[in-house]
MIKEDO-433382 format. One line per field, with one value per residue: residue in three letters; x, y, z of N, C-alpha, C in turn. Coordinates in Angstrom, 3 decimals. Layout:
// residues N
pamar: c(ALA|...)
n.u: c(X|...)
n.v: c(Y|...)
n.w: c(Z|...)
ca.u: c(X|...)
ca.v: c(Y|...)
ca.w: c(Z|...)
c.u: c(X|...)
c.v: c(Y|...)
c.w: c(Z|...)
// end
This chain:
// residues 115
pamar: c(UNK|UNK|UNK|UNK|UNK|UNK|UNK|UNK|UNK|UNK|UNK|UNK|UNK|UNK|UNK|UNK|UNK|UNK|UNK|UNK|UNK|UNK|UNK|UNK|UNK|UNK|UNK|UNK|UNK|UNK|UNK|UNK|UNK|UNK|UNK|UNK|UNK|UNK|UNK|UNK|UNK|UNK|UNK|UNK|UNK|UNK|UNK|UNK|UNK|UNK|UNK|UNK|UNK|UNK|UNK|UNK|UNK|UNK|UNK|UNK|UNK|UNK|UNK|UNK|UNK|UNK|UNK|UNK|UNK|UNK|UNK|UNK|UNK|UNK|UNK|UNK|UNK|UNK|UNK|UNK|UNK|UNK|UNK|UNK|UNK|UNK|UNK|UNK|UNK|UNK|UNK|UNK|UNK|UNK|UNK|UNK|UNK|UNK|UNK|UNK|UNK|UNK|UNK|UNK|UNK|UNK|UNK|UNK|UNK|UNK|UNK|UNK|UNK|UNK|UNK)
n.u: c(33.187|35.577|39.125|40.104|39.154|39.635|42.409|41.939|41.150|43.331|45.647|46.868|48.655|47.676|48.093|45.728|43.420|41.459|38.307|37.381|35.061|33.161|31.146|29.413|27.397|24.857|25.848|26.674|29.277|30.595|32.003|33.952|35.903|36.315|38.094|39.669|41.305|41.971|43.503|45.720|47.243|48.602|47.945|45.233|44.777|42.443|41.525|39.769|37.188|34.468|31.111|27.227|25.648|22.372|21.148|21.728|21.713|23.498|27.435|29.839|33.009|35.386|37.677|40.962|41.274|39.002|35.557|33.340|32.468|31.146|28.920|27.554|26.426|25.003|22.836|22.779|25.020|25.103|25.947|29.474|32.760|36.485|40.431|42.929|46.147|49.994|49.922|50.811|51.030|50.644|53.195|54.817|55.182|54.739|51.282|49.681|48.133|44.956|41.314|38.138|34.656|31.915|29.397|26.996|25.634|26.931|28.326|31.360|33.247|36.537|39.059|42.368|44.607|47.667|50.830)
n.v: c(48.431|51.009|51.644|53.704|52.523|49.882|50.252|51.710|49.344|47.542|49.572|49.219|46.888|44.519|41.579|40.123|39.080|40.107|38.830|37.664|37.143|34.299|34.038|32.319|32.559|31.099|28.624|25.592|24.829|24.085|22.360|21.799|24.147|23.454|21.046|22.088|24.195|22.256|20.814|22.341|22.006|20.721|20.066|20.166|22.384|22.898|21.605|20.424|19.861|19.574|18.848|19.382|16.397|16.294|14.323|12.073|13.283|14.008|15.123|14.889|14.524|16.614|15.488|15.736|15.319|14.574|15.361|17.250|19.197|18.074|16.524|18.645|19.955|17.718|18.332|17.039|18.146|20.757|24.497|25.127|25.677|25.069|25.021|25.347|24.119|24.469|25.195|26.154|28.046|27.503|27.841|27.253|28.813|30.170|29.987|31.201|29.928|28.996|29.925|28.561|28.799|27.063|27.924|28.205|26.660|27.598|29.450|30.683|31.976|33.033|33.139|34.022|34.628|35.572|35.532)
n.w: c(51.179|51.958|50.799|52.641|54.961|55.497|55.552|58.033|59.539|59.818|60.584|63.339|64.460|66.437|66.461|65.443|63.141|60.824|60.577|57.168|54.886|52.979|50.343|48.767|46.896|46.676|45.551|46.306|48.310|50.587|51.426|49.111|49.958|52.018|52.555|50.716|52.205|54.425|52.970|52.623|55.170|58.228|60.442|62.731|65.079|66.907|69.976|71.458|69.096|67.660|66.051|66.266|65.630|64.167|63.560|65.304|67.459|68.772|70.076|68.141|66.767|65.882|63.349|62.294|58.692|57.833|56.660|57.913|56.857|54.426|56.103|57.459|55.117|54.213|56.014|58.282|60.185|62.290|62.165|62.654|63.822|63.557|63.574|61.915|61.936|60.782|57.583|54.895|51.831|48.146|47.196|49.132|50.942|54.785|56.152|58.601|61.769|60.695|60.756|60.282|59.585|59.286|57.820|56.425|53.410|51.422|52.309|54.336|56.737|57.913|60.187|62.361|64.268|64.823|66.606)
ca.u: c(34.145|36.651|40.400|40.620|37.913|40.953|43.492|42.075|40.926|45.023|46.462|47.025|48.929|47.450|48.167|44.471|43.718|39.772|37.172|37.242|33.670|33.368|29.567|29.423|26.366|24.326|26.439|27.055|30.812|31.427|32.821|35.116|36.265|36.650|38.707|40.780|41.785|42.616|44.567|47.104|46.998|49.282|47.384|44.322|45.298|41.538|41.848|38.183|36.637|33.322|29.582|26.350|24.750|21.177|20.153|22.403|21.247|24.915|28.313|30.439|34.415|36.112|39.260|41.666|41.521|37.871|35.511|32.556|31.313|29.908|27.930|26.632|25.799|23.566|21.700|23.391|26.023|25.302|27.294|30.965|34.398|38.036|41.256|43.838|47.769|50.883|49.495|51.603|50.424|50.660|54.623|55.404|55.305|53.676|50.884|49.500|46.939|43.681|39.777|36.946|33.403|31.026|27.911|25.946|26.088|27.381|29.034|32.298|34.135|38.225|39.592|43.496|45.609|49.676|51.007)
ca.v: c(48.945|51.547|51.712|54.212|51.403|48.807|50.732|51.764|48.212|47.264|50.061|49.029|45.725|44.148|40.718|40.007|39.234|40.796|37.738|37.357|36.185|34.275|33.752|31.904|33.162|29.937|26.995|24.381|24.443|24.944|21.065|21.820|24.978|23.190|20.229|23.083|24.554|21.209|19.721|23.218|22.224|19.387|19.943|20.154|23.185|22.713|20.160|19.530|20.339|19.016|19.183|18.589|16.100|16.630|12.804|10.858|14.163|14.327|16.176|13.998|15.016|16.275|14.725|15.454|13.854|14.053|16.480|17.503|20.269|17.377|16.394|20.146|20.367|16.767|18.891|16.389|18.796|22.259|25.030|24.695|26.053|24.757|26.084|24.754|24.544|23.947|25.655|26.356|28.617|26.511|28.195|26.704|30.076|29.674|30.984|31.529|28.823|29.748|29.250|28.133|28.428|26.618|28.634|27.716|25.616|28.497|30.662|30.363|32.906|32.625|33.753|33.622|35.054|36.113|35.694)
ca.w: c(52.130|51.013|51.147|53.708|56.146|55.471|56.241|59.571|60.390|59.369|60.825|64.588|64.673|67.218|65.993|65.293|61.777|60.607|59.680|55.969|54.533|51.490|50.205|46.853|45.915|46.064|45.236|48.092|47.866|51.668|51.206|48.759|50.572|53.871|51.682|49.812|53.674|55.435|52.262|52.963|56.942|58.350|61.650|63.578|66.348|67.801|70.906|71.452|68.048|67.723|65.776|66.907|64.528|64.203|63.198|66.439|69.050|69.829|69.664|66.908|67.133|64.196|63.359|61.028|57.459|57.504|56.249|58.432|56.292|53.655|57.233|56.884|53.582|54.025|56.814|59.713|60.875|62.747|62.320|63.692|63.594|63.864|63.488|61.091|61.940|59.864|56.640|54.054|50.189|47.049|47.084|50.360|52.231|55.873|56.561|60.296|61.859|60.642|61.545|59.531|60.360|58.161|58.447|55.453|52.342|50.076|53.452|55.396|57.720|58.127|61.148|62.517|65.166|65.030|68.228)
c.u: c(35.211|37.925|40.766|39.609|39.003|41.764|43.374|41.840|42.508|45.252|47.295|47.196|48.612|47.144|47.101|44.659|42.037|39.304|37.313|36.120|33.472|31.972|29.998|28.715|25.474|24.517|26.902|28.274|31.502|32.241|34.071|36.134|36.935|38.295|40.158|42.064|43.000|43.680|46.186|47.734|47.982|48.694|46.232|44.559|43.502|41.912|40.372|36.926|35.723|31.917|28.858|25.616|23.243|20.533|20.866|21.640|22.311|25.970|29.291|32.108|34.717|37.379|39.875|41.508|39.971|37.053|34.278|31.456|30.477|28.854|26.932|25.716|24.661|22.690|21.961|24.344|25.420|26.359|28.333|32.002|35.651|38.779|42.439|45.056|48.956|50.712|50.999|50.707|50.951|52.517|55.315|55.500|54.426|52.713|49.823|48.142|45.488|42.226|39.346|36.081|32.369|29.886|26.909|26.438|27.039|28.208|29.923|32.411|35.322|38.473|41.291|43.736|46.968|49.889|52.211)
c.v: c(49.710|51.476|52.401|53.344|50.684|49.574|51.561|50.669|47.499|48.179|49.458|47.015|44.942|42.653|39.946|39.697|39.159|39.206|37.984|36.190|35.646|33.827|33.170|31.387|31.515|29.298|26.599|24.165|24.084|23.402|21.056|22.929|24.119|21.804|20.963|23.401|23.855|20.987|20.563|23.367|21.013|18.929|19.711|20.983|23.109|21.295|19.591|20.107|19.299|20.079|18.531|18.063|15.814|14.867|11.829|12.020|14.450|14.900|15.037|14.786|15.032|16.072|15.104|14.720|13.991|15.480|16.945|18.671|19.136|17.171|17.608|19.909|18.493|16.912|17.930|17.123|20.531|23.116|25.043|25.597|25.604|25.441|25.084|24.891|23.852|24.145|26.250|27.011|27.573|27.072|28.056|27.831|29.680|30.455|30.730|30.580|29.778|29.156|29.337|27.678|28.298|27.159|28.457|27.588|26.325|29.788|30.028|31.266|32.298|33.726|33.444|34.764|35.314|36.536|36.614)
c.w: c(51.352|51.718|52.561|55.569|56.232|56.131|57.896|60.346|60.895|60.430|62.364|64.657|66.759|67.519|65.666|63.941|61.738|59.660|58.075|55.496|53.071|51.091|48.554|46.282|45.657|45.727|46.570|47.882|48.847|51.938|50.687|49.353|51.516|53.675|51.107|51.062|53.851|54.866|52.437|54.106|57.118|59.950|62.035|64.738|67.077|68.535|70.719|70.378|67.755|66.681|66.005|65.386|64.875|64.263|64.750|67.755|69.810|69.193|68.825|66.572|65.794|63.887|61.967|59.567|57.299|56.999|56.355|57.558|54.999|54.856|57.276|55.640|53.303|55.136|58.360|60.971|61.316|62.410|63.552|63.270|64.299|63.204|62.776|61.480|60.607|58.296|56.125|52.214|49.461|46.562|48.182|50.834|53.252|55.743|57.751|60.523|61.739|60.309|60.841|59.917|59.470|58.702|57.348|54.362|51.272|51.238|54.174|55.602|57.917|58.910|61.507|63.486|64.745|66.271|68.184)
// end
């Protein structure tokens, strides 16, 4: 993608913020990823955030504190996405509640809003 692709996806604040994909190339990390997220989160902004686990046949609630993408990555968990609130950078700056969609062992997507 080149500079001038960014800067037209950017240009038009429309408080949206563009998917950001992170692939890492064949290592199963999307645990520690999902771990890295939460630990900068003080929230949970999904109400009814849920995955279907493959071995029970049912939808399994994800709660705070816990960390559903290992459930993924041992082939129990479907892909899912929730939405993080109360985030804060490793310099205490905020930064805006934002989504994570475990899509395979070595793939996430980060999504967010600005209202």
């Amino acid at each position: 993608m080149t500079i001038d692709k960014v800067r037209q996806i950017l240009n038009t604040n429309d408080g949206s913020l563009p998917d950001i994909n992170f692939d890492f190339d064949n290592k199963s990390v999307v645990g520690d990823a999902y771990a890295l997220i939460q630990g900068r989160a003080t929230c949970l902004m999904s109400k009814f955030a849920y995955y279907w686990s493959k071995g029970k046949s049912k939808q399994v609630p994800i709660c705070f504190g816990e960390n559903p993408a290992l459930d993924f990555l041992s082939g129990d968990a479907e892909a899912f996405h929730v939405v993080f609130g109360g985030l804060q950078s490793s310099t205490k700056a905020p930064i805006p509640d934002l989504g994570i969609f475990v899509l395979g062992a070595d793939f996430i997507a980060l999504d967010g809003f600005v209202a």
